[in-house]
C-alpha positions as CSV (number, residue, x, y, z in Angstrom):
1,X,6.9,-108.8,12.7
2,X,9.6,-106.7,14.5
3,X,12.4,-106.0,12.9
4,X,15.8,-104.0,12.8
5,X,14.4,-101.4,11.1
6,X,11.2,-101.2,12.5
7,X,7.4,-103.1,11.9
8,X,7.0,-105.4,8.5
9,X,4.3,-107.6,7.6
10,X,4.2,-110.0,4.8
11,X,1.0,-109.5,1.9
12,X,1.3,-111.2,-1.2
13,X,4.4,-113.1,-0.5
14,X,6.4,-110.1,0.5
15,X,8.1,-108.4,3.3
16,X,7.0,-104.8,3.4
17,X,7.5,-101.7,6.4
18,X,4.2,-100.9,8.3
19,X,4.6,-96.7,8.7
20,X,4.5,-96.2,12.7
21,X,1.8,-93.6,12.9
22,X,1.2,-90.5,10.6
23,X,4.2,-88.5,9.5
24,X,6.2,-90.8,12.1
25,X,9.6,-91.9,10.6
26,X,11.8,-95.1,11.4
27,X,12.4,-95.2,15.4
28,X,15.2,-98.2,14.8
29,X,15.2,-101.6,15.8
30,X,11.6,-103.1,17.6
31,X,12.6,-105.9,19.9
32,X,9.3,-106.7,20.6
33,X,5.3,-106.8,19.2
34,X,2.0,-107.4,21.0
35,X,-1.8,-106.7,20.0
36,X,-4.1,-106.2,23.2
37,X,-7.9,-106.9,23.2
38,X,-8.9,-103.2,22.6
39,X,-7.0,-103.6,19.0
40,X,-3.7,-101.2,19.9
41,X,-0.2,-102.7,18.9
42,X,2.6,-102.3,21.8
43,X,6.1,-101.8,20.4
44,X,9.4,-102.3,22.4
45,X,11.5,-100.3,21.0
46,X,15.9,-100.7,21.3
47,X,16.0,-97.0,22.0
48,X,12.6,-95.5,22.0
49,X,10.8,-97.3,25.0
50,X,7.6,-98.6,25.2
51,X,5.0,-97.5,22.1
52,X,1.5,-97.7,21.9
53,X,0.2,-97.9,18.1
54,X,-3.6,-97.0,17.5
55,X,-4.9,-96.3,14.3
56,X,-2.1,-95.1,12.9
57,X,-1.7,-92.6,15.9
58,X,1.4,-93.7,18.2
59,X,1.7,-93.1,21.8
60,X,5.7,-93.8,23.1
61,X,6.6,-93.9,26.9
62,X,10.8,-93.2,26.9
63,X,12.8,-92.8,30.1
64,X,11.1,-88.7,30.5
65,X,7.5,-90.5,31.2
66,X,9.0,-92.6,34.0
67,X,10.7,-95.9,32.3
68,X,14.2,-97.1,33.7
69,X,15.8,-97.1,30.6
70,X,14.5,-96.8,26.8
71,X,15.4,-99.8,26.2
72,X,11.8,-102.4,25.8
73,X,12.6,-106.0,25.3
74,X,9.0,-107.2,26.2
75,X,5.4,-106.4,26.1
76,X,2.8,-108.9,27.4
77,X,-1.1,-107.9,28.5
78,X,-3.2,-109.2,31.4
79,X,-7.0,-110.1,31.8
80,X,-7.3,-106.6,33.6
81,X,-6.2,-104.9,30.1
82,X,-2.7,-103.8,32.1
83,X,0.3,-103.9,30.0
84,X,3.5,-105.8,31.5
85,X,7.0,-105.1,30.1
86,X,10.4,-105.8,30.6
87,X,12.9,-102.4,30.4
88,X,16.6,-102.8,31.4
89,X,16.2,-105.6,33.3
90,X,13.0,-104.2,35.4
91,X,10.0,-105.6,35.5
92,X,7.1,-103.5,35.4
93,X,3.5,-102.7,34.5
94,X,1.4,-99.8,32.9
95,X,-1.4,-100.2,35.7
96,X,-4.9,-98.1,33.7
97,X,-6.5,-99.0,37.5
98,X,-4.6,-96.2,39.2
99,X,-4.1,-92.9,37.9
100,X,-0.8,-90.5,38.6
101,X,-1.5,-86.8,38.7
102,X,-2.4,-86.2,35.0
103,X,-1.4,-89.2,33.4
104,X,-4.3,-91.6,33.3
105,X,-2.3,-94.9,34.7
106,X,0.2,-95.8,36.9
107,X,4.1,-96.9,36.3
108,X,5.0,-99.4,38.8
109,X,7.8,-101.5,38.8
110,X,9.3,-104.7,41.6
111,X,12.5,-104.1,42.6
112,X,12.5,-108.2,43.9
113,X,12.7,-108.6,39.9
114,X,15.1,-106.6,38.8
115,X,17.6,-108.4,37.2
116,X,16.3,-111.6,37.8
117,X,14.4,-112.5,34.7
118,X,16.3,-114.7,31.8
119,X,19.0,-112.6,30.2
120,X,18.5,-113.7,26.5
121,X,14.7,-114.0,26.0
122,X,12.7,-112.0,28.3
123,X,9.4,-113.5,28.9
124,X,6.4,-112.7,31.6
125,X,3.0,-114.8,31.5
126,X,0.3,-112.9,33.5
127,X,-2.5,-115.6,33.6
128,X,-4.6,-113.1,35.9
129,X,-3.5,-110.3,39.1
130,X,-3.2,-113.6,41.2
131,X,-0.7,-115.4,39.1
132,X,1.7,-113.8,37.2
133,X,4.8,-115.7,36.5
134,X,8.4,-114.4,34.6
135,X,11.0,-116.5,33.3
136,X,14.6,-116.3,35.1
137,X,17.8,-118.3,35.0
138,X,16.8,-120.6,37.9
139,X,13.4,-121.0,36.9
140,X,10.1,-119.4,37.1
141,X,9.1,-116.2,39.5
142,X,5.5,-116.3,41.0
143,X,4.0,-113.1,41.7
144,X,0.3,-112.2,43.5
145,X,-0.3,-108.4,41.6
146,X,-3.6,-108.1,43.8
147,X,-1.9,-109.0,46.8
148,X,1.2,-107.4,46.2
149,X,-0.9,-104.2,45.8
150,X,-3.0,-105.2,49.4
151,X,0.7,-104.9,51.3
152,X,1.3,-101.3,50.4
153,X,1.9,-99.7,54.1
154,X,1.6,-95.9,54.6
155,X,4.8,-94.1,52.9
156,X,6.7,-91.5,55.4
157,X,10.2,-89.5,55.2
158,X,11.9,-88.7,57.8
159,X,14.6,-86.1,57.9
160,X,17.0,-87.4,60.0
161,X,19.9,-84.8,60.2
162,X,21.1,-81.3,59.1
163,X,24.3,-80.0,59.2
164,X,26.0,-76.5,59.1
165,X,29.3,-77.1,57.4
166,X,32.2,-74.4,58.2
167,X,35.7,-74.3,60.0
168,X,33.9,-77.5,61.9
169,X,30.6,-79.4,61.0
170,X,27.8,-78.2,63.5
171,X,24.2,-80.7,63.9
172,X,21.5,-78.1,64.4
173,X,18.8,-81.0,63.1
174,X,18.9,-84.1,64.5
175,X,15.4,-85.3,63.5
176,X,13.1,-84.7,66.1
177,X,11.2,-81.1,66.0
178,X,10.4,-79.8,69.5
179,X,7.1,-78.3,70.5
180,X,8.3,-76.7,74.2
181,X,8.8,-80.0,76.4
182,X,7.6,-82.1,73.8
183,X,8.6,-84.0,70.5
184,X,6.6,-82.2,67.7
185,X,5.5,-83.4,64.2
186,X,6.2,-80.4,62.6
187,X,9.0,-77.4,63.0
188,X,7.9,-74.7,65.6
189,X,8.2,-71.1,64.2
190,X,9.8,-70.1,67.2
191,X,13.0,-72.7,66.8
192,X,13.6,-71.7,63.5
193,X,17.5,-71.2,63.8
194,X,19.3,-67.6,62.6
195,X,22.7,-68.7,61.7
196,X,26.0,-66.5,60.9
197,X,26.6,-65.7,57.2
198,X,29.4,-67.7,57.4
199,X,28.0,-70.8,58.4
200,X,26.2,-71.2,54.4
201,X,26.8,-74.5,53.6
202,X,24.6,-77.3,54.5
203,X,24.1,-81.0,54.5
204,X,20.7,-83.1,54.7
205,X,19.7,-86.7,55.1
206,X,16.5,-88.2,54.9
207,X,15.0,-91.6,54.8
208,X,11.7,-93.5,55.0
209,X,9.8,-95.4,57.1
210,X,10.1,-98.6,54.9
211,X,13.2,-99.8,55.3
212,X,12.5,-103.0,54.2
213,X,11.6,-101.8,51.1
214,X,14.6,-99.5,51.0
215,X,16.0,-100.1,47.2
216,X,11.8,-99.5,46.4
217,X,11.8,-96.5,47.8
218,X,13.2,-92.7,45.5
219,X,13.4,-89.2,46.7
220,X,12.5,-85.5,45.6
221,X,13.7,-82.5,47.2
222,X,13.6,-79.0,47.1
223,X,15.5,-76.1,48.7
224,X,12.7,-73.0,48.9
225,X,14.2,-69.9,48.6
226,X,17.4,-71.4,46.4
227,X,16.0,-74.2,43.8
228,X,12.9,-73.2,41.0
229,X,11.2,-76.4,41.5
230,X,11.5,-80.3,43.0
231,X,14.2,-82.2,42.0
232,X,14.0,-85.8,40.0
233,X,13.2,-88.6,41.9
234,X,16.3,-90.7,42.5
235,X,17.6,-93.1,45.7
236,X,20.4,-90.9,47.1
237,X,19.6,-90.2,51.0
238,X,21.5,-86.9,51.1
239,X,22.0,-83.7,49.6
240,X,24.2,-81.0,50.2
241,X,24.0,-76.8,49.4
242,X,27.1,-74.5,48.9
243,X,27.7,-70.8,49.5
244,X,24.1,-69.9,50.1
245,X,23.6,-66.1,49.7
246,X,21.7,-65.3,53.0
247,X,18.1,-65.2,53.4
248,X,15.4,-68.0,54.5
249,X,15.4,-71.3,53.1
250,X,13.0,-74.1,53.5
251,X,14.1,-77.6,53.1
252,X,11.7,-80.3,51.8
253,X,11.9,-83.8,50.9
254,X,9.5,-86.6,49.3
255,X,9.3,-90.4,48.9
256,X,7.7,-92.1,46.2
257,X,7.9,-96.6,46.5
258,X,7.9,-98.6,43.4
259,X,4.2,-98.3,43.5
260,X,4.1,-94.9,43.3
261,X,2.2,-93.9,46.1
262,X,4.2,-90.7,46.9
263,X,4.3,-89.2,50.6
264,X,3.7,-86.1,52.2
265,X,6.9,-84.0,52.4
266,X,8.9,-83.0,55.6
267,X,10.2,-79.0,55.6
268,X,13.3,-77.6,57.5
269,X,13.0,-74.2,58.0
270,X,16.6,-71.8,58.6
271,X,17.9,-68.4,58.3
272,X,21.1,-67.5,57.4
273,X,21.9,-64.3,58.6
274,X,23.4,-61.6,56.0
275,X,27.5,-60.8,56.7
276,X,28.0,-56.8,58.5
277,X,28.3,-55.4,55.3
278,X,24.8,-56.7,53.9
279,X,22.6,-55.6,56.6
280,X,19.9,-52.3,56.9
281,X,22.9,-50.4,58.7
282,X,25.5,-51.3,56.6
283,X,23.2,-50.5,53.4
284,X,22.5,-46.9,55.1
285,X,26.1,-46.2,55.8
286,X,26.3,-47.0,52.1
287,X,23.8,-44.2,51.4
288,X,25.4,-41.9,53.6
289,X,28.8,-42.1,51.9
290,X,27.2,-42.4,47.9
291,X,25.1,-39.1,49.1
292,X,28.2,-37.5,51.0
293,X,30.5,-38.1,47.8
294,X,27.8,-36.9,45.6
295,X,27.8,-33.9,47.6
296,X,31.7,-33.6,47.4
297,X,31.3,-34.3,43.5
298,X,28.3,-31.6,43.2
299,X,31.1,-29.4,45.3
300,X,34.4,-30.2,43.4
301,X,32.4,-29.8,40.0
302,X,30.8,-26.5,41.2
303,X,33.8,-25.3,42.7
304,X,35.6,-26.2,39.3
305,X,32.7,-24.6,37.7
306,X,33.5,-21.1,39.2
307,X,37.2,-21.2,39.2
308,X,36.7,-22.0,35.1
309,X,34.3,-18.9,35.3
310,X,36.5,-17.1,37.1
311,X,39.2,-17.6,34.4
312,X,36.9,-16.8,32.0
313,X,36.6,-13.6,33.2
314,X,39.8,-12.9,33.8
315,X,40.3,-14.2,30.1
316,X,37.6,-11.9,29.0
317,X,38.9,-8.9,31.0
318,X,42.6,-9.7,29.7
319,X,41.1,-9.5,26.4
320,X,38.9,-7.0,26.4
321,X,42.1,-4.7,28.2
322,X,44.0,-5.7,24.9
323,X,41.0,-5.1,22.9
324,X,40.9,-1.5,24.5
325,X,45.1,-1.0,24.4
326,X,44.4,-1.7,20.7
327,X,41.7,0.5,20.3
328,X,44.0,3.4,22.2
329,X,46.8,2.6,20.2
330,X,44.9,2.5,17.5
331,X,42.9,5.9,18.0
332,X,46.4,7.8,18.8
333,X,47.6,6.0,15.6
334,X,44.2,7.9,13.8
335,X,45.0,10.9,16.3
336,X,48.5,10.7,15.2
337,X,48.0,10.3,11.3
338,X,45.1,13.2,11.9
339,X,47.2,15.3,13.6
340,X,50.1,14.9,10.9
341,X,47.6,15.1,8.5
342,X,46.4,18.8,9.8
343,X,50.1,19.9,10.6
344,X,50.8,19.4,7.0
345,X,47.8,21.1,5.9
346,X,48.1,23.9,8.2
347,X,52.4,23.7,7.0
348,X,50.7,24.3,3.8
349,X,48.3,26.5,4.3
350,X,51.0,28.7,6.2
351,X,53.3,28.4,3.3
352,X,50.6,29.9,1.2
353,X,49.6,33.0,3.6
354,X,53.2,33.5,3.6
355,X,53.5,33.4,-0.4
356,X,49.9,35.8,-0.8
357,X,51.4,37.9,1.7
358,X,54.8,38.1,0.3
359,X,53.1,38.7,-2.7
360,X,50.7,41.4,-1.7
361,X,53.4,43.2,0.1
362,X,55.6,43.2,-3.4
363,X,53.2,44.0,-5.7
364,X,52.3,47.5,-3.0
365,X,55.7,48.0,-2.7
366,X,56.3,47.9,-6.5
367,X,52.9,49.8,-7.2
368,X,54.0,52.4,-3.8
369,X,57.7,52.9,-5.9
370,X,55.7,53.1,-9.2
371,X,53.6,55.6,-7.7
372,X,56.2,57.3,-5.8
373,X,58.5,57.8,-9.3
374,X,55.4,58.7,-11.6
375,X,54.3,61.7,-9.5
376,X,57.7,63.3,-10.1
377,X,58.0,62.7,-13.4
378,X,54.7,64.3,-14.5
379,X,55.3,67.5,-12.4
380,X,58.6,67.8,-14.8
381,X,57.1,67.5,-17.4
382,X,54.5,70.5,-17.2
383,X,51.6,69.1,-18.1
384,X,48.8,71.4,-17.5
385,X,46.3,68.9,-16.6
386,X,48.1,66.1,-15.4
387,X,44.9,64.7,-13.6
388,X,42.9,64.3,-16.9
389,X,45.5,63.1,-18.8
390,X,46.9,60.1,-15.9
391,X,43.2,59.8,-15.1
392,X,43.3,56.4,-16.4
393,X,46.6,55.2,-14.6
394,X,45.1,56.1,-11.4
395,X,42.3,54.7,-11.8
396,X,44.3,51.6,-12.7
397,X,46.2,52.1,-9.6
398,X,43.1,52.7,-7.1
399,X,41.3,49.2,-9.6
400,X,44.4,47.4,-8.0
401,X,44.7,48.8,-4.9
402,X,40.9,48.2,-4.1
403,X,41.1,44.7,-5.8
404,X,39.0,41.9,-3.2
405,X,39.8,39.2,-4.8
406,X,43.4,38.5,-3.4
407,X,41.8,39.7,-0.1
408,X,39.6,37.2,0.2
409,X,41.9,34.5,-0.7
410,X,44.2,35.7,1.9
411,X,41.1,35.9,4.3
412,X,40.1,32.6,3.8
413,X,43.8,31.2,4.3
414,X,44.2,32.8,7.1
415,X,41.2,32.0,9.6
416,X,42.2,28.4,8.6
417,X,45.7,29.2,9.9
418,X,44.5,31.4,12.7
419,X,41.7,29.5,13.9
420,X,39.1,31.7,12.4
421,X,40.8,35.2,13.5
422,X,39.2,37.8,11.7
423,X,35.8,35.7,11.6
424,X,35.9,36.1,15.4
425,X,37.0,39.9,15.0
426,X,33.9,40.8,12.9
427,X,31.7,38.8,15.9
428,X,32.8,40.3,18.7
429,X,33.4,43.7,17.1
430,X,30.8,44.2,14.5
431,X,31.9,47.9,14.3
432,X,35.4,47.2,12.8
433,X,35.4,48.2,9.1
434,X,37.3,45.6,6.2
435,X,40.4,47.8,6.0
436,X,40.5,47.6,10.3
437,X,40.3,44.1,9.7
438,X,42.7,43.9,7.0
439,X,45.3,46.1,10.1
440,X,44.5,43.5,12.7
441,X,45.3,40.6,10.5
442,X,48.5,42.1,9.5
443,X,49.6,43.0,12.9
444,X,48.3,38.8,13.8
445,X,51.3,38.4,11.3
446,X,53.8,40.6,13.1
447,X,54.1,42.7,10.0
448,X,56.2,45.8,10.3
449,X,54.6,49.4,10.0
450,X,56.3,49.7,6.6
451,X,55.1,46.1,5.0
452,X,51.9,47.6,6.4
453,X,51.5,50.7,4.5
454,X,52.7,49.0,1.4
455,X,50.5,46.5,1.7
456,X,47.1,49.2,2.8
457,X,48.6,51.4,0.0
458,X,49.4,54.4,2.8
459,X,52.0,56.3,4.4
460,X,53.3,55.3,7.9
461,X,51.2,58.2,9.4
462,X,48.5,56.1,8.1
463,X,49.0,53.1,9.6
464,X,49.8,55.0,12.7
465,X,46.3,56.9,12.2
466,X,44.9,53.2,11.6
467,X,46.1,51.9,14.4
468,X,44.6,54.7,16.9
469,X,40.9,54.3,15.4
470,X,40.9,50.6,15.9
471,X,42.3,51.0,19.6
472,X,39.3,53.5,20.0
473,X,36.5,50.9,18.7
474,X,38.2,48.4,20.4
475,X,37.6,50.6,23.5
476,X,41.8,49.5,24.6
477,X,43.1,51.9,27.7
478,X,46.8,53.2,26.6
479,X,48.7,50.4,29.0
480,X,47.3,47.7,26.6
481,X,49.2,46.3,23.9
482,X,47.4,45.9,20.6
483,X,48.6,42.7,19.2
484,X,48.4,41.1,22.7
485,X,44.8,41.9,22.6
486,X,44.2,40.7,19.6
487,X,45.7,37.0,20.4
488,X,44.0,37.0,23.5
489,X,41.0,37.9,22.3
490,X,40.7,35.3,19.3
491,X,42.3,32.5,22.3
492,X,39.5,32.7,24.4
493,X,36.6,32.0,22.2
């Protein structure tokens, strides 16, 4: 029994729901219920279509498999095993005689019914393909299946017009293809039309060559080179295409009638021509100017490259001046400090010769006076051998007369102070004996005569006598000062 919510059946006094298949849940109110011959159930469903139930396996046909409208009210059978329903008002039949591309019958509906059957109760008796009959509100519609099928006439569509839509519509289609002089049956390569970019928008119409059966008859088009596939089949007789990028384009249309015998299409070939700035010469000015600004770019970066370079090394030469100013300034600071550092050492070292030799000259003049006073004093006194009994006085005289040690010290003072003077002296003039060198270095001090001889221990004569022997080694003509020689002399090594 069909129900609201489905399929129920009563066993053992009760009403219980018959599952619709394996796994398949409630699909809502059944309008209608109908066992063929071969044992399936047919189901109309309220919003499912048309269902086929066979051993628990259930087969639906909704409005995506071809049906008007989902919407079943009745299922009858025939003596041929074809199933006849009533969908949205349309009559139809589920024809297993005729296949349709994969599907192994045929959906074919009469248009002369639509609408037409009883609007409360839909009911269809098909005795046999001669004599089907269907209920209606004025009584009962007779239809011959076989001989309805026996008037199918050979389906054609005809493209009747195109249209270029811009400022003004333009026909460049009328429907008739020309072959030269001659009315062809298909488009000639050579009158394929290039149109200007602007002219992209286009409308079609088509028709067929039933127009009896116009309101039998759908249509399925296609726009090659725009749309991915055909187009569902519906009864509009036009279509129209927007802002088409350019390119080639191939319009083609199809017809299918009620029966679904489905017609060969007709193709419209066009071109529409790409605007100035898409075409090859546009595209390689485009190349010229990317290439020329990369070229200005590859300049301006490389130019910038060696102006920052340049700054760099002026950078690194500014630097590397301060670096050396402060290495200069640096080294006269060292040269500076040195310098102070030797002019206080040499201050010192010159203070010192001057306190050895104002000490040497004291101590001979105090040991001269000492000397000069004894010598006198023992001749007064008579003694008969004064030389035995001062022997020892002398001697301590002569021990500190002849004493090297404050020599030395005074030697080694002054070749620091006099860059090396009587080191140079005993060099140049091996011959010169320590108390010659002891003369020169006094005279190198600008010594009188007198500090001299106190100093050597001898009378003026001496230091006269001392002089004249050192001119000799020194092998000095008369015209030749002494202590100019000497500076000179010590200067120029």
């Amino acid at each position: 029994m069909a129900t609201e919510q489905g399929v129920s059946r009563l066993r053992d006094g009760r009403f219980e729901n018959v599952p619709l298949g394996e796994g398949e849940t409630n699909l809502g109110v059944v309008y209608s219920l109908y066992s063929d011959r071969e044992g399936n159930t047919w189901l109309g469903f309220q919003s499912n279509g048309l269902g086929r139930l066979r051993t628990r396996q259930l087969l639906t046909i909704s409005a995506s498999n071809g049906l008007p409208n989902d919407s079943t009210r009745s299922v009858f059978q025939d003596s041929q095993g074809n199933i006849w329903f009533v969908n949205n008002q349309h009559v139809g039949v589920i024809d297993f005689s005729k296949t349709s591309g994969q599907s192994p019958f045929s959906l074919i509906y009469f248009p002369e019914l639509t609408a037409q059957t009883l609007r409360g109760f839909k009911y269809i008796v098909p005795y046999n393909p001669e004599n089907i009959f269907a209920g209606s509100d004025n009584g009962v519609f007779h239809l011959n299946y076989s001989q309805y099928l026996k008037s199918d006439t050979r389906l054609k569509v005809l493209l009747s017009a195109v249209k270029a839509i811009a400022e003004k519509d333009s026909l460049i289609f009328g429907g008739y293809y020309l072959d030269g002089d001659k009315i062809g049956s298909v488009q000639d390569p050579k009158q394929i039309i290039n149109l200007p970019n602007h002219w992209n928008s286009f409308h079609f119409e088509y028709s067929s060559t039933l127009y009896a059966q116009k309101s039998n008859v759908e249509f399925s088009y296609q726009l090659i080179g725009f749309d991915k596939g055909w187009s569902g089949w519906s009864g509009k007789t036009e279509k129209d295409y927007t802002n088409l990028p350019y390119g080639t384009y191939t319009f083609s249309v199809k017809a299918r009638n009620n029966l679904g015998t489905t017609s060969e299409p007709v193709n419209y070939t066009f071109v529409v021509a790409p605007a100035w700035y898409q075409t090859v010469l546009a595209y390689l000015v485009y190349l010229l100017i990317i290439a020329a600004l990369i070229r200005l770019i590859v300049k301006w970066q490389q130019k910038r490259f060696a102006l920052q370079q340049k700054k760099n090394e002026e950078e690194q030469q500014r630097l590397s001046y301060l670096h050396s100013l402060e290495l200069d300034r640096t080294e006269k600071e060292i040269i500076a400090l040195q310098k102070e550092k030797l002019e206080g050492e040499l201050q010192f070292k010159t203070k010192e010769l001057a306190t050895v030799t104002m000490h040497l000259v004291k101590r001979g003049g105090i040991v001269l006076g000492i000397k000069e006073e004894l010598i006198p004093l023992i001749k007064k006194l008579n003694i008969p051998d004064p030389a035995t009994e001062f022997r020892s006085v002398f001697r301590m005289f002569n021990d500190i007369e002849k004493n090297d040690d404050e020599w030395n010290q005074f030697a080694i003072y002054f070749d620091q102070v006099h860059n090396n003077f009587i080191s140079i002296l005993k060099t140049k003039f091996p011959g010169l004996s320590s108390t010659d060198l002891k003369l020169c270095a006094y005279l190198r001090l600008n010594l009188s005569s007198k500090e001299i001889a106190q100093l050597l221990n001898i009378s003026l004569k001496g230091v006269e006598i001392s002089r004249y022997r050192i001119r000799k080694k020194l092998a000095l003509s008369p015209e030749i000062n002494l202590y100019d020689f000497l500076i000179e002399v010590t200067r120029t090594t």
